[in-house]
C-alpha positions in Angstrom: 212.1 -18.6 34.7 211.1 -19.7 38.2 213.5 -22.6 38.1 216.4 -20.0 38.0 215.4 -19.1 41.7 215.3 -22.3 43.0 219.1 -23.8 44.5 221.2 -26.0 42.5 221.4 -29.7 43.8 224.2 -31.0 45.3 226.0 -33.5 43.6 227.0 -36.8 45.9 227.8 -40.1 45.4 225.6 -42.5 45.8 225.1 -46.6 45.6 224.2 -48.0 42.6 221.1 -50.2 43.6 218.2 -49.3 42.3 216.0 -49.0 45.2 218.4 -46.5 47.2 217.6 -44.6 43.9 214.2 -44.0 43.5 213.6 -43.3 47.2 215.8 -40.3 47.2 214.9 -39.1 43.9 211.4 -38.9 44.6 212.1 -36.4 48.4 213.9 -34.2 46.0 211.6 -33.7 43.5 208.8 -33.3 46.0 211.1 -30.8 48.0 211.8 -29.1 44.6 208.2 -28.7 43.6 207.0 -27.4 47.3 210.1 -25.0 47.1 208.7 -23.9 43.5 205.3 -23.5 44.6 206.4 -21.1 47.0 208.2 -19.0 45.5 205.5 -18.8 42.7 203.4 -17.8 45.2 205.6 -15.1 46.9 206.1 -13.8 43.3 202.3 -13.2 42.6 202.1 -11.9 46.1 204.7 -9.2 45.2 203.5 -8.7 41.6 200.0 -7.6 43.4 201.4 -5.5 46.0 203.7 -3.9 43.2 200.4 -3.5 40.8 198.6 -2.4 44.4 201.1 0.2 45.1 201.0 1.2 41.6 196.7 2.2 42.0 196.9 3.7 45.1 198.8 7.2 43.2 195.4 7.4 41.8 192.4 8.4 43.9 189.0 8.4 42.9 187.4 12.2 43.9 184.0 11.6 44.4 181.0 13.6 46.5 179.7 11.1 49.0 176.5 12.8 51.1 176.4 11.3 54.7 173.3 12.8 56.2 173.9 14.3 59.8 177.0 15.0 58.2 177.9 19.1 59.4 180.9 21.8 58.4 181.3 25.1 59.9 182.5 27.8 57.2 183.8 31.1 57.3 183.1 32.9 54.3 184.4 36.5 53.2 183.5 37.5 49.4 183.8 41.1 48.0 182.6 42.1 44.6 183.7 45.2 43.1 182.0 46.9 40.0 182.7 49.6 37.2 179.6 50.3 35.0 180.8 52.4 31.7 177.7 53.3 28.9 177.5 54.9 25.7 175.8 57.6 25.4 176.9 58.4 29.3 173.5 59.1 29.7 172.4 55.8 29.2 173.4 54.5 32.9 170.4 56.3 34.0 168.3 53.8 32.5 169.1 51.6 35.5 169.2 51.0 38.5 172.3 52.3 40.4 174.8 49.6 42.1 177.8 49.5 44.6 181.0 50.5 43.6 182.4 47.9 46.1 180.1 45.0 48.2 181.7 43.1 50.8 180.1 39.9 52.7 181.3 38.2 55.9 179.6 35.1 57.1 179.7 32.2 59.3 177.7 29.4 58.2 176.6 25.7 59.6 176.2 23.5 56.9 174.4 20.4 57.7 173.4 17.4 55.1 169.7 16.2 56.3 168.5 13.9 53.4 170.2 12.1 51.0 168.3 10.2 48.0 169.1 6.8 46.7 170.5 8.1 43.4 173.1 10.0 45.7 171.3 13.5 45.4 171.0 15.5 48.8 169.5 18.4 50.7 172.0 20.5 52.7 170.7 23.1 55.4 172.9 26.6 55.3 172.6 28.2 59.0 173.8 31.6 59.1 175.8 32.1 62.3 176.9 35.2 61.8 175.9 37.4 58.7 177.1 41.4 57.4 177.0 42.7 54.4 178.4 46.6 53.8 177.7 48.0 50.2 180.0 51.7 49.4 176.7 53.5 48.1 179.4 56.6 47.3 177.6 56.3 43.3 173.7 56.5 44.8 172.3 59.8 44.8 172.2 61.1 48.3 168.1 60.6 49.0 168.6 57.2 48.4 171.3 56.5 50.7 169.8 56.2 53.7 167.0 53.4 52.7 169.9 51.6 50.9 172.0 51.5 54.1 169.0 50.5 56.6 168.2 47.5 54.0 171.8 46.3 54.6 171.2 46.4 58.2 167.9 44.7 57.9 169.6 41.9 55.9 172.3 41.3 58.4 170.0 41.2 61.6 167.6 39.1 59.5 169.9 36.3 58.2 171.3 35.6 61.4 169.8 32.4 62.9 167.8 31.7 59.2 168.5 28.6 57.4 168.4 27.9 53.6 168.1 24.5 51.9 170.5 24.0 49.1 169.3 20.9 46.9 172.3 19.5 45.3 172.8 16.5 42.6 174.7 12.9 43.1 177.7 14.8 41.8 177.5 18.0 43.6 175.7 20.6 41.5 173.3 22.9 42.9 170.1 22.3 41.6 168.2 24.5 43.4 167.7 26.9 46.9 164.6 26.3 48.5 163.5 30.1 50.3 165.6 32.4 49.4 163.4 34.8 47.6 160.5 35.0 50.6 164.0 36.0 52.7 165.0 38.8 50.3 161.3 39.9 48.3 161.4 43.1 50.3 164.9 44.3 49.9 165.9 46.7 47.7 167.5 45.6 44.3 170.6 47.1 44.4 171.5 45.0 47.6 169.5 42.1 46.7 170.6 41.2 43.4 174.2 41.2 44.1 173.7 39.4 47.7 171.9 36.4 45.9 174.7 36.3 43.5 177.1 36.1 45.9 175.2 33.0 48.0 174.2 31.3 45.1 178.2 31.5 44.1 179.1 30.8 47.6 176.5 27.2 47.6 177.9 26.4 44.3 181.8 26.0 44.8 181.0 24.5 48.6 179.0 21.9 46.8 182.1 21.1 44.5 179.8 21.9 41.5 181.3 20.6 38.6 184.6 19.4 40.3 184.6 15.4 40.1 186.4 13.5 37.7 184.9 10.4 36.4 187.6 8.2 37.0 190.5 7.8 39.1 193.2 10.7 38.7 197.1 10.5 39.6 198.9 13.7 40.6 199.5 16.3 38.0 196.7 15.0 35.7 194.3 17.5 34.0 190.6 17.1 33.4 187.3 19.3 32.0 183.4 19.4 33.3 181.1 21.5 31.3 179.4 24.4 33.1 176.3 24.0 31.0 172.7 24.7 32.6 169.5 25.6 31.5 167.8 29.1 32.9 165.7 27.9 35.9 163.3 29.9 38.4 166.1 31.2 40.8 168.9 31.6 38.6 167.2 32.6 35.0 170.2 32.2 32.5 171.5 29.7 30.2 175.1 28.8 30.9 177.6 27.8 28.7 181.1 27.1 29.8 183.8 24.9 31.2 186.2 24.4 34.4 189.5 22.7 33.8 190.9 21.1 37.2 194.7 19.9 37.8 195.0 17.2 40.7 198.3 19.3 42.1 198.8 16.8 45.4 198.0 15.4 48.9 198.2 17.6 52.3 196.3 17.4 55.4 193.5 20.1 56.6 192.7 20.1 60.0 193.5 16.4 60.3 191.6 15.5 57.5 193.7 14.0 54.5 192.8 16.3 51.3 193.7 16.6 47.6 195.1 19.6 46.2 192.9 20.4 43.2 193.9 24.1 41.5 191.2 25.0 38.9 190.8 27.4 36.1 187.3 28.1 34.5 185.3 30.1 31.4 181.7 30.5 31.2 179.0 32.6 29.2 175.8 33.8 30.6 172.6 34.5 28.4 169.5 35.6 30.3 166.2 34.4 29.7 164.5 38.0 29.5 161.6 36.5 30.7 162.7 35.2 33.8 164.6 38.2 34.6 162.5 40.8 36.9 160.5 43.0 35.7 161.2 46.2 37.1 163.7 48.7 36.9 164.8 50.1 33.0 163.0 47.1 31.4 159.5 48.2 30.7 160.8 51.6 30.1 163.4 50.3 26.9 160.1 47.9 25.7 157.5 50.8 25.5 160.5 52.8 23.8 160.4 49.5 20.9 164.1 48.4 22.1 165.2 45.4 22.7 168.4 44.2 24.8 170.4 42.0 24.0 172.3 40.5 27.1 175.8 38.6 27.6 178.0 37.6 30.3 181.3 36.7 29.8 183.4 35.2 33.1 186.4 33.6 33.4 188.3 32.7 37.3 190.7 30.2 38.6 191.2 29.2 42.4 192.5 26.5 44.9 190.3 24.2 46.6 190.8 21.3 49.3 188.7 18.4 49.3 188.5 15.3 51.8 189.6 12.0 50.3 187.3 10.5 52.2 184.2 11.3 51.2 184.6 14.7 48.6 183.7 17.7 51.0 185.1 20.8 50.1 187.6 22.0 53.0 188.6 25.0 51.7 188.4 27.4 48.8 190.0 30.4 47.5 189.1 32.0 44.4 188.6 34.9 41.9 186.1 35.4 39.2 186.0 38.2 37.0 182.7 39.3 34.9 181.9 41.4 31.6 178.2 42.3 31.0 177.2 44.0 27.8 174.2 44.5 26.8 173.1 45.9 23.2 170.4 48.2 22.6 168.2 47.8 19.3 165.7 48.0 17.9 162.5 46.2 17.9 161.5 47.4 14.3 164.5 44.7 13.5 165.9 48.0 10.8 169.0 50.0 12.0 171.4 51.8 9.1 174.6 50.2 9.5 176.0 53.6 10.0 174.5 53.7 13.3 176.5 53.4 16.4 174.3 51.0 18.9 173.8 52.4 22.5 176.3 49.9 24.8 176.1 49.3 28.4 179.4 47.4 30.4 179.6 46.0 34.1 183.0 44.7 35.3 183.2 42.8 38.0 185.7 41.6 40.0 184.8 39.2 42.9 187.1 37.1 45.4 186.1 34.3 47.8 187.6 32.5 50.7 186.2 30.0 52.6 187.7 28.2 55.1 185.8 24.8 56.9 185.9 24.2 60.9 185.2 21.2 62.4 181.4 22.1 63.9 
């Protein structure tokens, strides 16, 4: 094929003795074969750059833990809640919770170890810290210790730093302190406010975000959202988060894939990990048991460095159904009979937006 390239001779007279022959013959052929050798290897040049070009529309999204390595975010997440029971009377059981719970926060975030097997620790510093619950639900002589424990929090967490202990690929593993932070607040702000950090460490940590393998734009692909119940978060997770590689942009500078998301999970709590307090020693002495799902499902937008796999920026909703089922212990109920139901909705929506520090 090659020789197709290569210029035809030109055709001229020459003398018929021998050694005028051999001489000339022998400059052509080596000026053909250096000509051919040449272009061979401009075509392999251009075949690589073509098969180069052709790679680089894949990238390779991939959590790379520098340590000193720091991101300022801005944080805003708001969580509101319906709670609906039958009998009506049943909601009295527990504990009451905000119709409506907003949190504003500025955070440094900080990488200051990173293992061999590409695990790290990342330091939260809370800059700037408010939480505001509507307590319109509470009965009225509970109001006022409810609203000076979210004014506590919020003077508290300023200045206070968590560790967030994170996997090679970015899942949170554990956070080291938060329960000596928030052992003396009331449930009904604490519960919801560790939710809502444990959410906001999770999605900054681009839990359960990285492909495996190189990914071109428009290409779909799954992680499971499976986890066993451990100390701080005691529930056994089953679900998954589907990701779509949408394109390229640039945040702050910074060049970033676009990567829109869309995930399902089921919670199951470990009754025994869960706390003690509240309507669950009253329903065991009464020989119930509960029986405890949570279904979620969300989708969002998220930027994350090329470089190296930080999350930039992310914008998301989540939306939560927990039911739990009253029986009884005996393990005997006529089919007839209706089971006493309890259901929280939950709608929650996060933004967070990173700053260069």
């Amino acid at each position: 094929m090659l020789s197709m390239l290569l210029p035809s001779p030109i055709k001229r007279a020459v003398p018929r003795r021998s050694h005028m022959l051999r001489a000339p013959t022998c400059r052509a052929e080596r000026r053909i074969a250096f000509t051919g050798a040449r272009l061979t290897i401009l075509f392999w040049v251009l075949a690589c750059a073509t098969g180069a070009q052709g790679a680089g529309g894949k990238v390779l999204l991939a959590r790379k833990y520098r340590s000193g390595q720091a991101i300022i975010y801005a944080t805003s997440v708001r969580t509101s809640s319906r709670v609906d029971s039958d009998p009506p009377s049943l909601k009295n059981f527990f504990p009451p919770m905000p119709a409506d719970m907003r949190l504003n926060q500025q955070s440094t975030v900080t990488v200051s170890k990173v293992a061999l097997d590409g695990a790290a620790d990342v330091q939260h510093r809370f800059d700037k810290f408010a939480v505001q619950a509507d307590l319109g639900s509470f009965p009225e002589n509970i109001r006022d210790s409810i609203t000076q424990a979210q004014q506590e929090v919020s003077q508290r967490m300023v200045g206070q730093t968590l560790t967030a202990h994170y996997d090679h690929d970015g899942r949170l593993v554990d956070i080291a302190g938060a329960d000596d932070l928030f052992q003396d607040i009331d449930a009904p702000i604490r519960d919801p406010l560790l939710q809502m950090l444990r959410l906001f460490m999770e999605q900054m940590g681009g839990q359960s975000v990285y492909p495996d393998h190189p990914v071109k734009v428009g290409e779909e692909w799954s992680q499971k959202l499976d986890a066993q119940p451990i100390k701080d978060y005691p529930f056994q997770v089953r679900g998954k988060n589907t990701l779509h590689y949408s394109g390229k942009t640039r945040y702050q500078g910074v060049k970033a894939a676009i990567l829109d998301y869309q995930f399902e999970n089921t919670l199951t709590p470990a009754v025994e990990g869960l706390r003690q307090g509240g309507a669950l020693p009253q329903l065991q002495a009464m020989g119930i048991r509960l029986d405890i799902q949570i279904n979620g499902k969300g989708q969002g937008r998220m930027l994350v460095a090329l470089d190296d796999g930080r999350v930039l920026q992310n914008h998301s909703t989540l939306h939560q159904t927990l039911r739990a089922l009253m029986k009884s212990g005996e393990g005997f109920r006529d089919p007839t009979e209706h089971s006493p139901r309890l259901e929280i909705q939950s709608e929650t929506e996060m933004q967070v937006d990173g700053n260069k520090p």
